[in-house]
C-alpha positions as CSV (number, residue, x, y, z in Angstrom):
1,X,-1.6,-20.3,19.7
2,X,0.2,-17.5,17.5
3,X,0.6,-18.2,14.0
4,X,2.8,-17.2,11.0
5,X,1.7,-15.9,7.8
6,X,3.5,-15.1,5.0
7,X,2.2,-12.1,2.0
8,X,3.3,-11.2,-1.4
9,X,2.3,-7.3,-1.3
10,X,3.1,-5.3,-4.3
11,X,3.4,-1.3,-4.1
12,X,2.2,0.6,-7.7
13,X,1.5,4.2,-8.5
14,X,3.0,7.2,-10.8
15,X,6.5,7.8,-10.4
16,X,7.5,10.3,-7.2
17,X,4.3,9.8,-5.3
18,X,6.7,8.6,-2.6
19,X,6.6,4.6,-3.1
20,X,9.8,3.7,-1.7
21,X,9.7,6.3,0.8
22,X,6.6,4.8,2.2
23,X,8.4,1.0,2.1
24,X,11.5,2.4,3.7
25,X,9.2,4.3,6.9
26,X,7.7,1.2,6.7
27,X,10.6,-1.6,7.0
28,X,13.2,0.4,8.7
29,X,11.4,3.9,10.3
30,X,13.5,6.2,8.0
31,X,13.2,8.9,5.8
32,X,15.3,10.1,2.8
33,X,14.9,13.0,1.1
34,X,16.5,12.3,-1.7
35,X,16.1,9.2,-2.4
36,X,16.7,7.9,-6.4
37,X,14.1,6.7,-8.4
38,X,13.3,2.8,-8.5
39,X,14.6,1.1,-10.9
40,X,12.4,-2.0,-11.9
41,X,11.3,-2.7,-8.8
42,X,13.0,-3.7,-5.3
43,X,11.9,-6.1,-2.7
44,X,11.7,-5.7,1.1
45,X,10.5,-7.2,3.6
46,X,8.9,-6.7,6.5
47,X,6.2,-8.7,9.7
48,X,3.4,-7.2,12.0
49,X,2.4,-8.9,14.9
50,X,-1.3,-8.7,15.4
51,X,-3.5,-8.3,17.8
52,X,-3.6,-12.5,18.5
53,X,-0.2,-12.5,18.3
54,X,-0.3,-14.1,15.1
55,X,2.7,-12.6,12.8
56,X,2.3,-11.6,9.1
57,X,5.5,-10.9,6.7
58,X,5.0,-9.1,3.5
59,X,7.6,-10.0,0.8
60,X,6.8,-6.6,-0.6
61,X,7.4,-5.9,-4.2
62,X,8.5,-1.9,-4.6
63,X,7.4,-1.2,-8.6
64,X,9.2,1.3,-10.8
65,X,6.7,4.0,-11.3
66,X,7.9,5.5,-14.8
67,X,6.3,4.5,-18.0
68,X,8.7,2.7,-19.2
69,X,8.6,-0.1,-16.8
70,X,4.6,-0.3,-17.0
71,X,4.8,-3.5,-18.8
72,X,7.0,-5.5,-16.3
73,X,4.0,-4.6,-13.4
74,X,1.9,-7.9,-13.9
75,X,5.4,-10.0,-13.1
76,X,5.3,-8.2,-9.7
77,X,1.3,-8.5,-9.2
78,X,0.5,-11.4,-10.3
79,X,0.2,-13.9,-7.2
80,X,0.3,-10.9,-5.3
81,X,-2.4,-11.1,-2.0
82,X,-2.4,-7.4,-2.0
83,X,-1.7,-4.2,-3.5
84,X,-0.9,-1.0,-2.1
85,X,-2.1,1.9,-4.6
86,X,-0.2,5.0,-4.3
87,X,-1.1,8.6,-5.4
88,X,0.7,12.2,-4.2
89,X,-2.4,14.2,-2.3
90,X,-0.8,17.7,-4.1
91,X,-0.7,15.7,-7.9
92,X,-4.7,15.0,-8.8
93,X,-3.2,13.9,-12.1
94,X,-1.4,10.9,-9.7
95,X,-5.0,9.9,-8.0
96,X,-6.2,9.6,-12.2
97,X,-3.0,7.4,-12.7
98,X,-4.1,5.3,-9.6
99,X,-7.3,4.6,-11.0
100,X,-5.7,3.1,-14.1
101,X,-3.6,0.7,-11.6
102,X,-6.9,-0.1,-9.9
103,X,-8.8,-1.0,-13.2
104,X,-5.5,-3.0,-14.2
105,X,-5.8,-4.9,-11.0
106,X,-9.5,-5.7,-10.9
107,X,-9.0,-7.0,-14.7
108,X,-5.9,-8.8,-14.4
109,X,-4.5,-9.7,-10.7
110,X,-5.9,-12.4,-8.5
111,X,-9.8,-11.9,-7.7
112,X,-8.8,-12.3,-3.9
113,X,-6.6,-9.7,-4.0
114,X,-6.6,-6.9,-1.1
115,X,-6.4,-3.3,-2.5
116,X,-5.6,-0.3,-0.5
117,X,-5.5,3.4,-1.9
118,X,-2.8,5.3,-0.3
119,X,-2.8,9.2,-0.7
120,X,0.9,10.3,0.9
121,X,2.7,13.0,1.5
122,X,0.0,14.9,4.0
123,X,2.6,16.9,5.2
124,X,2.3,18.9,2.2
125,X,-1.3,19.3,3.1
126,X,-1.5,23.1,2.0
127,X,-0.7,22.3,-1.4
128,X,-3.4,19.6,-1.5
129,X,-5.2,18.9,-4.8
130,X,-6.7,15.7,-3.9
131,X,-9.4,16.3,-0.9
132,X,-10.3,13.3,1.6
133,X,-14.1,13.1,0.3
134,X,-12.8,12.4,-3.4
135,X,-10.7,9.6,-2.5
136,X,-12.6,8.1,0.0
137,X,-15.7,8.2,-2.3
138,X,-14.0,6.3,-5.0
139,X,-12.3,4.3,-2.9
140,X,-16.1,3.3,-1.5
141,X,-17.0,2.7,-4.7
142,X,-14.4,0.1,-5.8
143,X,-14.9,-1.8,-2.3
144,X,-10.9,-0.5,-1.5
145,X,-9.2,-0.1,1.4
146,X,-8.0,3.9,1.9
147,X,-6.0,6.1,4.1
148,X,-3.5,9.0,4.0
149,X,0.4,9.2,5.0
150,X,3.5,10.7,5.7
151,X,6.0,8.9,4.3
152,X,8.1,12.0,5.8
153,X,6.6,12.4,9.5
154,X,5.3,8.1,9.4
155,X,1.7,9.5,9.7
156,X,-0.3,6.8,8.8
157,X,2.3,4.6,7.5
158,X,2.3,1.4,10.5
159,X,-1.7,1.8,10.0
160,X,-2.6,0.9,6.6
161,X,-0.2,-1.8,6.5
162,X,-1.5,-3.2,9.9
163,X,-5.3,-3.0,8.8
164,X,-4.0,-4.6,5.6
165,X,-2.2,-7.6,7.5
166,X,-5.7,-7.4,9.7
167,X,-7.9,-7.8,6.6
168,X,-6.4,-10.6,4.8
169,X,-7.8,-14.0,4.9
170,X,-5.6,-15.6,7.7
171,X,-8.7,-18.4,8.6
172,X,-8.0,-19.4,4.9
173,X,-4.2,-19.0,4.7
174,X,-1.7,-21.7,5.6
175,X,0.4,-20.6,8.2
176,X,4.0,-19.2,6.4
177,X,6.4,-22.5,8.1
178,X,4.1,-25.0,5.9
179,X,5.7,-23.3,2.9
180,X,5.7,-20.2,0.8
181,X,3.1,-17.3,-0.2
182,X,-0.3,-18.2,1.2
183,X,-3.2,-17.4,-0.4
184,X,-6.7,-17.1,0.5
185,X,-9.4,-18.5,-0.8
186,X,-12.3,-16.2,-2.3
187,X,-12.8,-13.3,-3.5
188,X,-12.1,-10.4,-0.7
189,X,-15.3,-8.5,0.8
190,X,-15.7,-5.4,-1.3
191,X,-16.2,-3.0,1.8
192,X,-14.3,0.2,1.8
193,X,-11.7,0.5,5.4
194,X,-11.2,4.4,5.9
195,X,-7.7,3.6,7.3
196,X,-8.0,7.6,9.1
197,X,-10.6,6.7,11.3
198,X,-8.0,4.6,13.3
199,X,-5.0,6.3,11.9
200,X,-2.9,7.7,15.0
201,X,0.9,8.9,14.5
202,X,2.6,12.4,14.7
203,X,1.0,15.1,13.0
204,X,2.4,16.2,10.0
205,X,5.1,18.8,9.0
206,X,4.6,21.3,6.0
207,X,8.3,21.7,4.3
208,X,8.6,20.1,0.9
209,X,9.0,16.8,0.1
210,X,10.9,15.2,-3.0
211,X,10.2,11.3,-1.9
């Protein structure tokens, strides 16, 4: 019998690495160019049927990524049963600002918590600063989920959200009708997912990106 499941999923990561453009691919298959920077944070949401036919809906929490918001990030990830760690694949200096988030996370969020680290905008592959092995090396290390996107050409984008809807603790989680954000119990499996391995989608494009 299917089963409902409800998330609080929380996106952080420098400003411009293509946050909201990721959530908007994500909730409603579009793309924006242009879009405006977040202000505080916004909140979407969004379900994935899986495999069982069980559903999952993230209440997904969109953060600010400029500095001067940094302090009102624990209000968005605190309770949250996952985070989605961001960083521009062209910007190394956005993978060291990733890190920081990660470190804040492991210190401060929920132990349980589900982390992925996201590298976007691989259709701006030729101007990449940030190579697969790096991130996938640290993202071993820290026992994180990781994968690549397109916020632009949705490379990517259904996957990680699907293998992080996949690798949450349903068995533990009340089903979303008996009320509010579940949570599971424990702390998660520190394993790293290389989301590419199972990553389908179109292939990417290589004009520039301002997401």
């Amino acid at each position: 019998m299917s089963k409902q499941y409800q998330f609080k999923l929380v996106l952080l990561g420098e400003s411009a690495v293509g946050k909201s453009s990721l959530v908007l691919r994500f909730v409603k298959d579009q793309f924006d160019d242009y879009r405006e920077s977040t202000i505080g944070a916004a909140f979407l949401t969004q379900t994935v049927t899986l495999d069982d036919q069980s559903t999952v809906k993230f209440e997904i929490w969109d953060t600010a990524g400029q500095e001067r918001y940094k302090s009102q990030a624990p209000m968005y990830y605190r309770n949250a049963n996952c985070a989605v760690v961001v960083y521009d694949i062209t910007q190394s200096a956005s993978l060291e600002k990733a890190r920081t988030w990660i470190r804040e996370l492991q210190r401060q969020a929920d132990p349980s918590i589900v982390i992925a680290l996201c590298g976007n905008k691989t259709d701006l592959s030729a101007r990449r600063q940030v190579t697969q092995e790096e991130a996938k090396k640290y993202a071993e290390e820290e026992g994180l989920m990781w994968g690549e996107t397109s916020a632009k050409s949705g490379e990517g984008v259904a996957d990680i959200f699907t293998a992080i809807a996949k690798k949450l603790p349903l068995t533990a989680a009340p089903p979303a009708s008996r009320g509010g954000g579940a949570r599971g119990g424990g702390p998660a499996p520190r394993s790293g997912v290389d989301l590419n391995r199972q990553a389908g989608g179109q292939s990417g494009h290589n004009e520039a990106c301002n997401c």
